[in-house]
C-alpha positions in Angstrom: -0.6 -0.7 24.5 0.8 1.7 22.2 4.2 1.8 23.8 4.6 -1.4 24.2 3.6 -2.2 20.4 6.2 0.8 19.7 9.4 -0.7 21.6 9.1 -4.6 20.5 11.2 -5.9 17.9 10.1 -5.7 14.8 10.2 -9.7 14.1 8.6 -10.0 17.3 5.6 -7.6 16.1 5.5 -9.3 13.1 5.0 -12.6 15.0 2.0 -11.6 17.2 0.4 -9.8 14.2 0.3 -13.3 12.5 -0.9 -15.4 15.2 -3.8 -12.5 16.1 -4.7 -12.4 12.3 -4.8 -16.2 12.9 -6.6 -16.2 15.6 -9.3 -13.6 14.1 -10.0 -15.3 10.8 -10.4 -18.7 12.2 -13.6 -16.9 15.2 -16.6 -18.8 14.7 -18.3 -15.4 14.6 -15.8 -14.2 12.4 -16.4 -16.9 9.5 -20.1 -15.8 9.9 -19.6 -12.5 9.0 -20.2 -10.4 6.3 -19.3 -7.4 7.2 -16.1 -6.9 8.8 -16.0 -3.4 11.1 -12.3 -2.8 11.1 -9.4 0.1 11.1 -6.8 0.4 8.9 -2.8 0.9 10.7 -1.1 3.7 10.9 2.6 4.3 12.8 2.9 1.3 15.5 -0.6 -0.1 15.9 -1.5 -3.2 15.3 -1.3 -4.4 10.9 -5.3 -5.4 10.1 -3.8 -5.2 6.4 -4.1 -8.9 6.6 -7.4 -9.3 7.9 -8.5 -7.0 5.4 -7.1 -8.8 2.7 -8.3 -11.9 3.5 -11.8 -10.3 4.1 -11.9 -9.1 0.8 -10.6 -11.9 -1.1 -13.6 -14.0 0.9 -16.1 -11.8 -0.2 -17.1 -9.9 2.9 -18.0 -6.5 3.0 -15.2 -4.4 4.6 -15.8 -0.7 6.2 -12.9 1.6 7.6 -13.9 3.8 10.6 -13.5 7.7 9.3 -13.4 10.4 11.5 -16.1 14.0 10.5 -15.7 16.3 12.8 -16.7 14.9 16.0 -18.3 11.4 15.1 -16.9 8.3 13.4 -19.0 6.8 10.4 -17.6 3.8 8.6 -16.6 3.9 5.0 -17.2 0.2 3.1 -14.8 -0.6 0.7 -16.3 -0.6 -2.9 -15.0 -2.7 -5.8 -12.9 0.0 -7.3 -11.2 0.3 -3.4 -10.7 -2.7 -3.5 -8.4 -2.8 -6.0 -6.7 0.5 -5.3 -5.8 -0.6 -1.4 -2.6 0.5 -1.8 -3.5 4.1 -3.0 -6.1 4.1 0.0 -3.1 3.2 2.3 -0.8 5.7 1.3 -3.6 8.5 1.2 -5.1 7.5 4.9 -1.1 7.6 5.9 -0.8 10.7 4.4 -3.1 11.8 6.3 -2.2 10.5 9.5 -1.1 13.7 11.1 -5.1 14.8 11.2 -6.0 11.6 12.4 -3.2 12.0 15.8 -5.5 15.0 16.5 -8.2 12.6 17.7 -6.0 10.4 20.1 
């Protein structure tokens, strides 16, 4: 999946990001959630920056999956992370080279 996410056109990734984001935010079980499980992208995966977004701004409670060493917890997304996405972004991509170890 990874490959093939990593060798389609960028407008063509862009595309099928939009219609899944679609797709998610418009699930029945989706609309009844509160709390929206969900990874943030790094390098060619798949951009949940959307979801996320819209999550937010619809007042669900958002949690990243975050690797200690050898289990994943979940990290919810406070108010003040909320407004400091972007700084969250750049720090989990920063990091991105620790998180490759776990693939």
């Amino acid at each position: 999946m990874k490959e093939m996410l990593r060798n389609l056109p960028r407008r063509e990734k862009e595309t099928l990001c939009e219609l899944l984001t679609e797709k998610i935010i418009s699930h029945t079980s989706f609309f009844h959630s509160d709390l929206i499980l969900i990874f943030y992208p790094l390098h060619n995966e798949i951009n949940t920056i959307p979801i996320i977004e819209y999550s937010l701004k619809h007042h669900k409670r958002v949690a990243l999956p975050i690797m200690e060493e050898d289990q994943i917890n979940f990290m919810k997304l406070g108010r003040i992370m909320r407004k400091n996405l972007l700084k969250i972004a750049l720090a989990l991509r920063s990091q991105s080279s620790l998180i490759k170890e776990f693939y």
